[in-house]
C-alpha positions in Angstrom: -10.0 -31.2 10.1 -13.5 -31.7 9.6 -15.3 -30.9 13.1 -17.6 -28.0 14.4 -18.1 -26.2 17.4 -21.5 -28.1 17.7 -19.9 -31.1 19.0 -20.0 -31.5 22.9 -16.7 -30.9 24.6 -14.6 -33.6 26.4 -15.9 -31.7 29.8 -19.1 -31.4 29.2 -21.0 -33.5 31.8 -24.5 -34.7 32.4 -25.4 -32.1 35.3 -23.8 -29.2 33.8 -26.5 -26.0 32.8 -28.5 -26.2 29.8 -27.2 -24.1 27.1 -28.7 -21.4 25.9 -26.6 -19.8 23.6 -26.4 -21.0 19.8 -23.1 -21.4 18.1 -24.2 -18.4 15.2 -25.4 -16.0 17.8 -23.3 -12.8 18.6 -20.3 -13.5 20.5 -18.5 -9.9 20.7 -17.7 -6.6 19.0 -14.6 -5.4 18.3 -13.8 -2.3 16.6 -10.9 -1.8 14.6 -9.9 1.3 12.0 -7.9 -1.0 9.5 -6.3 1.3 7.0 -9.2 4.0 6.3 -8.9 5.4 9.9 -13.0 5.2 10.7 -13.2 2.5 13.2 -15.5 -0.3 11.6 -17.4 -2.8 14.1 -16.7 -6.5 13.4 -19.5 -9.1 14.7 -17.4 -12.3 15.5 -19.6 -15.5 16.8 -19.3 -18.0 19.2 -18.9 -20.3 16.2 -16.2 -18.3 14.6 -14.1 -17.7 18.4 -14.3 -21.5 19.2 -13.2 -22.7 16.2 -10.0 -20.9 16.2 -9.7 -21.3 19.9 -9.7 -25.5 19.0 -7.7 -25.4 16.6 -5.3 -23.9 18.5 -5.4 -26.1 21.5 -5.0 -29.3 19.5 -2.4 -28.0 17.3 -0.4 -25.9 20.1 -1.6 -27.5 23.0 -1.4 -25.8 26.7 -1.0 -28.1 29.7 -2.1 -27.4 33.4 1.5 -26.6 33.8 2.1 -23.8 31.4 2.0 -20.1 32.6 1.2 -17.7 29.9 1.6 -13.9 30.1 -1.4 -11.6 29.7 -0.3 -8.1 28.4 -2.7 -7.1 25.3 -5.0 -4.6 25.9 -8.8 -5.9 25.3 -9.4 -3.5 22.8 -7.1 -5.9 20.5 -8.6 -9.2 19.3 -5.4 -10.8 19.9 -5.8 -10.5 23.7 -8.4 -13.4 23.1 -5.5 -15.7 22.8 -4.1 -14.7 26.3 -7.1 -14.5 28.1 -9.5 -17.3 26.8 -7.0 -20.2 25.7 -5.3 -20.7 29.1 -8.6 -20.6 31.3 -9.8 -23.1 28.6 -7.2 -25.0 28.6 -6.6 -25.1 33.0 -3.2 -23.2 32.4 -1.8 -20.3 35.1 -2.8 -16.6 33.7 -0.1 -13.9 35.0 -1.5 -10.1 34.4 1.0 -7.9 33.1 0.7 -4.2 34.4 -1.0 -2.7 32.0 -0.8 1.4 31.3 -0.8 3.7 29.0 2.5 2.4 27.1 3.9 -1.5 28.0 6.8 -1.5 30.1 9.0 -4.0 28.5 11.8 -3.7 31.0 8.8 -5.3 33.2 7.3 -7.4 31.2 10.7 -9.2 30.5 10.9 -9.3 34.4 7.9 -10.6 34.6 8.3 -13.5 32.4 11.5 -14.5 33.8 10.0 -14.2 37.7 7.2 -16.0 36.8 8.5 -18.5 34.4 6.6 -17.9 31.7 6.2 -20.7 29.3 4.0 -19.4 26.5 3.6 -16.1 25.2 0.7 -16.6 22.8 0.0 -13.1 20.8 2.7 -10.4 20.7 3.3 -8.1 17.1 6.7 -8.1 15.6 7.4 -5.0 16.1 7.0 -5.2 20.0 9.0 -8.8 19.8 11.9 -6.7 18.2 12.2 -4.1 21.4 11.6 -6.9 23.9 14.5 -8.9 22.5 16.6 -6.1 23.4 15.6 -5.6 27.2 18.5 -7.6 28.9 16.2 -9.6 31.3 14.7 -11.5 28.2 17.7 -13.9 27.8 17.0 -14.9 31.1 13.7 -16.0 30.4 14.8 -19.5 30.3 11.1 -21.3 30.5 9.8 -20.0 27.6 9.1 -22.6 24.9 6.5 -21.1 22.7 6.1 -17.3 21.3 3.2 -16.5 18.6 4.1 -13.4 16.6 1.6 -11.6 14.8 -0.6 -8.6 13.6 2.7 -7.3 11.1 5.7 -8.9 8.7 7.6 -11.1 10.6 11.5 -10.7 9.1 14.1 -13.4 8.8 16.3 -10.8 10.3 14.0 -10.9 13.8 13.5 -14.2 13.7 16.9 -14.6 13.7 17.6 -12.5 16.4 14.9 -14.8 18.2 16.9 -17.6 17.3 20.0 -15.7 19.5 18.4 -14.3 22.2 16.0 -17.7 22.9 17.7 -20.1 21.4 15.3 -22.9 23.2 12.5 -21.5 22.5 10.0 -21.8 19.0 9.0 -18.6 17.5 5.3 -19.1 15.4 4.4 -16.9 12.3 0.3 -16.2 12.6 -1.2 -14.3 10.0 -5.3 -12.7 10.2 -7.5 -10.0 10.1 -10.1 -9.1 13.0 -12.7 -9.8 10.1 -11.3 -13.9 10.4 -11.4 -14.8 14.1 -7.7 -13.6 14.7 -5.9 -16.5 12.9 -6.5 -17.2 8.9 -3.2 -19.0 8.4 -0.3 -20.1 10.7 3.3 -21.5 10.0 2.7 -24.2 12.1 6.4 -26.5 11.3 9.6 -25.4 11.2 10.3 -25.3 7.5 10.9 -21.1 6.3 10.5 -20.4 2.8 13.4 -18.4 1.5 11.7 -14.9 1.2 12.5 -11.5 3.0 9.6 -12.0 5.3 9.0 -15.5 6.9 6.2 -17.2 5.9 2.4 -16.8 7.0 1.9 -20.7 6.3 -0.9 -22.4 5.4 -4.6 -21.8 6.3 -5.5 -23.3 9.7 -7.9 -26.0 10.1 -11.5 -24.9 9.2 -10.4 -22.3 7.1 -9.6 -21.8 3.2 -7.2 -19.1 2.1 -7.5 -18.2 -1.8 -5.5 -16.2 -3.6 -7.2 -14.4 -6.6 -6.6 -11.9 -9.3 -8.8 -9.1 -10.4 -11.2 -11.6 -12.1 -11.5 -13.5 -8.8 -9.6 -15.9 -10.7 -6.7 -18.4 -8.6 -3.5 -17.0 -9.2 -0.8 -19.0 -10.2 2.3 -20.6 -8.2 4.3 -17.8 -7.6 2.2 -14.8 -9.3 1.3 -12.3 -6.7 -2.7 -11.4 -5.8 -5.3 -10.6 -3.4 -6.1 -13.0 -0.3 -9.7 -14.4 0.4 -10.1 -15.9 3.6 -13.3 -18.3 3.9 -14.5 -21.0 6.7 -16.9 -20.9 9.8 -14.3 -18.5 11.2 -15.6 -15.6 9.7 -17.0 -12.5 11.0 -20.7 -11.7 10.7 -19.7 -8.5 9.0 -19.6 -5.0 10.2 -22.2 -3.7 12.7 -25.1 -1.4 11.2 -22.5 -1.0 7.9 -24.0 -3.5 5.4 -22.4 -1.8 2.6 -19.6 -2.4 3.8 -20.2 -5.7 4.8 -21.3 -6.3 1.0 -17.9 -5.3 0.1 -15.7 -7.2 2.2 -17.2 -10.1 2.5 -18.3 -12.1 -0.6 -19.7 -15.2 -2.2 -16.8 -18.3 -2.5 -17.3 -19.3 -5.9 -15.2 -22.2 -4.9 -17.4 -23.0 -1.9 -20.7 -24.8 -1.1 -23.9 -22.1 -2.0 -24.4 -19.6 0.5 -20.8 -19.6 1.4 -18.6 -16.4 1.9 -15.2 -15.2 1.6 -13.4 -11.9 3.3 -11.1 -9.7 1.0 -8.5 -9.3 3.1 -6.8 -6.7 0.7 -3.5 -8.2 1.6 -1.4 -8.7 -1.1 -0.1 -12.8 -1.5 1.4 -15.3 -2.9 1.7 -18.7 -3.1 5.4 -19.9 -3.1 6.2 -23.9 -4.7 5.7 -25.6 -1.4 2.0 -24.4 -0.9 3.1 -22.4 2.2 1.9 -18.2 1.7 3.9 -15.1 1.5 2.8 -12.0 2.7 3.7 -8.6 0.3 2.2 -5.9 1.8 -1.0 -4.0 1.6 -3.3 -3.9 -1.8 -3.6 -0.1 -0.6 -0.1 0.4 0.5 1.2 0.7 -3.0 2.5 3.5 -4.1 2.3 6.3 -7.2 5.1 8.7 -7.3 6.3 10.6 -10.3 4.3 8.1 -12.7 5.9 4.9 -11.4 3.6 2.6 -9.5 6.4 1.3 -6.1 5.8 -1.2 -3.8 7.0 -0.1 -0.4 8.1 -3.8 0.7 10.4 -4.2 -2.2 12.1 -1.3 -0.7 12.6 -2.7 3.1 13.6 -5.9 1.8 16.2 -3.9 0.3 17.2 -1.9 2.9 17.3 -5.2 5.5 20.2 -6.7 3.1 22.1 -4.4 5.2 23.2 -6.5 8.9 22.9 -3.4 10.4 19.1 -2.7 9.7 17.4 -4.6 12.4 14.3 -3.2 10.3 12.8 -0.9 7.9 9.7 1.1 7.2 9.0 3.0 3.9 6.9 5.5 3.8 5.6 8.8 0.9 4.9 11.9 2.9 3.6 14.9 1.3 4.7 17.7 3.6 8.2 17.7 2.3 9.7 21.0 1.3 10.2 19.3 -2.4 6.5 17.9 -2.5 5.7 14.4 -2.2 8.6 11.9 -1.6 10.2 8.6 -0.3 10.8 8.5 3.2 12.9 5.3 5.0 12.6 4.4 9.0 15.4 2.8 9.6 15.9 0.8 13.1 19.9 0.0 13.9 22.9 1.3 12.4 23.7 0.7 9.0 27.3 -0.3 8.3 26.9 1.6 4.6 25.4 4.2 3.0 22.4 3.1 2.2 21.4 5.5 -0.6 24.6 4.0 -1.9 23.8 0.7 -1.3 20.5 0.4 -2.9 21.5 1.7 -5.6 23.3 -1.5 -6.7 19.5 -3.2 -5.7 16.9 -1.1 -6.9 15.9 1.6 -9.9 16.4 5.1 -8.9 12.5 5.9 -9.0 12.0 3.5 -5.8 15.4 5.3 -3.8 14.1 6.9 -0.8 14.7 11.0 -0.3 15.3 11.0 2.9 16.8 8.5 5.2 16.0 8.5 9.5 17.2 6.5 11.9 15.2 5.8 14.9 15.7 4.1 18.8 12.6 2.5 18.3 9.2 2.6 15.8 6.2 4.8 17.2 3.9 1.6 18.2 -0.6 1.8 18.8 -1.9 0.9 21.6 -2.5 -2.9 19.9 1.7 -2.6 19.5 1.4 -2.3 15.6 4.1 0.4 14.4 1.8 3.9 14.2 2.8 5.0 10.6 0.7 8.2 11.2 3.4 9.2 14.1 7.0 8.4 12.2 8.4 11.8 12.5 8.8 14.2 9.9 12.8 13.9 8.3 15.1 16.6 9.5 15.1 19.6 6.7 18.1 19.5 4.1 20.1 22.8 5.0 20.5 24.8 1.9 23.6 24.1 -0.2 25.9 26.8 0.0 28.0 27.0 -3.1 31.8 26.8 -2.7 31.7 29.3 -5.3 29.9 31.7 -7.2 27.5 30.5 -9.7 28.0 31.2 -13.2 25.2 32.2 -14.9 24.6 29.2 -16.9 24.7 27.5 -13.3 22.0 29.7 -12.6 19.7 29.5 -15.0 19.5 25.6 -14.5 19.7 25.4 -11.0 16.3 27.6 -11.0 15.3 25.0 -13.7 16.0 22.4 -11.6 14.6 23.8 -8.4 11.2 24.3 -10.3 10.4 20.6 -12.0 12.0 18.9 -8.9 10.1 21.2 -6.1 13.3 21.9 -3.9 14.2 25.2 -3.1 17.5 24.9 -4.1 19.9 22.3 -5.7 23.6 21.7 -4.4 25.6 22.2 -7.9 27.2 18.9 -7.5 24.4 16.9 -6.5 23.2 14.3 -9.0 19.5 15.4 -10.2 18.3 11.9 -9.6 19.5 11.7 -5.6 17.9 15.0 -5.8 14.5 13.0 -6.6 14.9 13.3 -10.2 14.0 10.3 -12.7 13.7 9.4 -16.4 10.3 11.1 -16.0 11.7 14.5 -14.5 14.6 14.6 -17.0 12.1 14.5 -20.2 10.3 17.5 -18.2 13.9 19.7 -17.9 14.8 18.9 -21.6 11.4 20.3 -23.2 11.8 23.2 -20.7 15.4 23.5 -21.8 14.1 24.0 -25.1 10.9 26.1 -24.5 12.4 28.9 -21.9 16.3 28.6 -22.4 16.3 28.2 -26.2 18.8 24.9 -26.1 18.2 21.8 -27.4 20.2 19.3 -25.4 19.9 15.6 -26.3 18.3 13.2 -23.1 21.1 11.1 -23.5 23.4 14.1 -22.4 21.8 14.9 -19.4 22.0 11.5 -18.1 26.0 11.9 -19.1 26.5 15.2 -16.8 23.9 14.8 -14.3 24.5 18.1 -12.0 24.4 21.1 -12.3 27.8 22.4 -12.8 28.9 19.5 -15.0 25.8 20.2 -17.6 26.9 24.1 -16.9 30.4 23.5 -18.0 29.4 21.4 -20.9 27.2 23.7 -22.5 29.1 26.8 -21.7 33.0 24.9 -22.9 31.8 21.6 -24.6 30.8 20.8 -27.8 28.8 23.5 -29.6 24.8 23.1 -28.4 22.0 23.4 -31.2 20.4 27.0 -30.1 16.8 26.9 -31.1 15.6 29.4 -33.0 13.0 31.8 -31.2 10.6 30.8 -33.8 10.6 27.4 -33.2 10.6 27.4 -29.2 7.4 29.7 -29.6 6.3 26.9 -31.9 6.8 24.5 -29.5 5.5 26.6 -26.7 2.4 27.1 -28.8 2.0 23.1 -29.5 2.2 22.0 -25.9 -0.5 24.8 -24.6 -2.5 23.5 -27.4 -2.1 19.9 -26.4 -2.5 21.5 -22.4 -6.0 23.1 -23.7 -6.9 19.5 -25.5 -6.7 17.4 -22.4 -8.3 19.9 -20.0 -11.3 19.6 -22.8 
């Protein structure tokens, strides 16, 4: 895979214009917000576009004969792939209608009427709702589909595999910042992961994956991903911080050589082929534990029903910051109930919400910043008076968890309790209620009015004395007054 963009094209003929444009000058500018928000504008050369438009000609190539669809807006770097690789390549160009949301009623209309053969950029989460427009299955020419821009599931691509069963669905993978395309799955072989593979790096490109020391990670042993190669972006325009950030000497390249930090989280499975994990950015604190929102959909996609998740923490809940899942389909359990059989009960979601469809950009990528707010939890209406002991702890409980009020039978921790949370309501147990009630029976009666009944008719409860809970009390406002030193 050793070529470069400087080498005359089969076309090229003897009378055709002198050129005047250099491989390393400026091809275009794109701007993109990536996740910060503030829209950051990439340089990308004619070097860097060329080489990923070759490489995908010889590896995918496009024939005179093939008609591929146009329907990315231009704003999106992945338009480049329908708008440049077919006139390059003497294939037919069909213009979707473009507006200010796709139609994919009429796009899968259109690629049936006009016999489509190739559709050569289109984000997973826009694949998903086109597989459901009845038109698509007709769509009988098709033979190729690109998907990326987001995780492509083994759940869609098997749904893919139903609705087109003659056509090939490709895994792409690459930031703006790499010329669209870093790495590609370019056979048929799928790892056995949640998410199908992002492949390998294509050809003029290397694809690193590094820990915190910029050191190669190990088969296996999740990390950062580097992308290097002539593909690369210039950097950002009039940001050279920036620039001096993201893009970064290859210590495993020839001097002067750079690599982009992709902030994508990676690893490298046994047969060399990559995985995507999510975002370095995406990760999430809550409570103390450190979650990874991908474990999470994985978990949730176990269930046939999920056509696909989306996991986010919002902090205008009632109850403060929590776990919010998006879920697409119908689930045929419960799925609090069933991921609790999968994961630990500090990464279970607070709120579940089903959804006809994600919110989508205008690039088709799923808008987080639009998933709608979860409907609000009514307030529990006991079936009975509280006793007091039920009272005192359910205003115990409403405090450390940040609800405004706690259904007596509801377990603390699917009330967005955990270990952490518990250790809080036993030293306040002992500091405002004077009762010293060992962890380990909390976690035996975890709601309300089965802790109420076994304090108030179980076995006899140490009472501490009011000298030592003031003692206590004392001890943790002097430890309160060390750390704010």
């Amino acid at each position: 895979n050793a070529w470069t963009v400087d080498d005359a094209s089969p076309g090229d003929r003897d009378d055709d214009p002198p050129r005047t444009t250099h491989p390393d000058h400026l091809a275009y500018v794109i701007h993109t917000s990536g996740s910060t928000g503030t829209p950051k504008g990439v340089m990308i050369s004619h070097r860097a576009i060329c080489t990923r438009m070759r490489w995908r000609q010889e590896q995918f190539p496009l024939s005179p004969d093939d008609r591929v669809v146009q329907k990315s807006p231009p704003v999106f770097d992945g338009s480049l792939w329908e708008l440049v690789l077919p006139l390059r390549a003497g294939a037919a160009l069909m213009l979707a209608a473009q507006g200010p949301a796709l139609d994919l009623g009429e796009l899968a209309r259109s690629l049936r009427d006009h016999r489509a053969t190739v559709v050569a950029q289109i984000v997973p989460s826009l694949l998903g709702q086109l597989l459901s427009e009845p038109d698509t299955k007709e769509c009988t020419e098709l033979r190729e589909v690109f998907a990326g821009g987001e995780t492509l599931t083994q759940e869609l691509r098997a749904r893919f595999a139903d609705v087109l069963p003659w056509a090939t669905l490709r895994n792409t993978y690459g930031p703006t910042e790499a010329a669209i395309t870093g790495t590609a799955l370019v056979d048929e072989t799928v790892a056995d992961a949640p998410s199908v593979s992002i492949g390998r790096p294509v050809a003029n490109a290397t694809a690193y994956v590094l820990d915190d020391a910029l050191e190669p990670c190990t088969t296996g042993m999740p990390g950062e991903l580097y992308l290097g190669g002539p593909g690369l972006a210039r950097g950002y325009l009039g940001r050279p911080d920036l620039t001096a950030e993201r893009f970064v000497a290859d210590p495993f390249g020839e001097p002067g050589t750079r690599m982009y930090r992709t902030g994508d989280r990676i690893r490298r499975l046994p047969d060399g082929q990559l995985e995507f994990l999510g975002r370095v950015d995406e990760q999430i604190k809550l409570r103390g534990f450190r979650i990874e929102p991908g474990e999470i959909e994985a978990a949730l996609r176990t269930d046939p029903g999920i056509h696909d998740a989306i996991v986010i923490a919002r902090d205008d809940l009632p109850g403060g910051r929590a776990l919010v899942a998006y879920l697409l389909g119908h689930p045929t359990s419960d799925p609090p109930h069933r991921l609790q059989d999968l994961l630990p009960r500090y990464m279970l979601p607070s709120a579940y919400v089903e959804l006809p469809a994600f919110p989508l950009t205008p690039n088709g990528k799923v808008n987080r910043r639009a998933l709608p707010q979860p409907p609000q939890r009514a307030t529990p209406t006991p079936r009975r008076a509280l006793t007091p002991t039920e009272t005192r702890l359910g205003n115990l409980w409403s405090s450390v968890l940040q609800r405004p009020a706690i259904d007596p039978d509801e377990n603390f921790f699917d009330a967005g309790g955990n270990s952490l949370s518990l250790l809080e309501v036993s030293r306040r147990l002992r500091l405002e209620l004077t009762i010293d009630v060992p962890l380990v029976t909390l976690f035996q009666f975890p709601t309300l009015r089965s802790l109420a009944t076994h304090l108030d008719h179980g076995p006899s409860v140490r009472q501490s004395s009011r000298g030592e809970a003031r003692r206590q009390a004392m001890r943790h406002a002097s430890g309160r007054a060390r750390r704010v030193q």
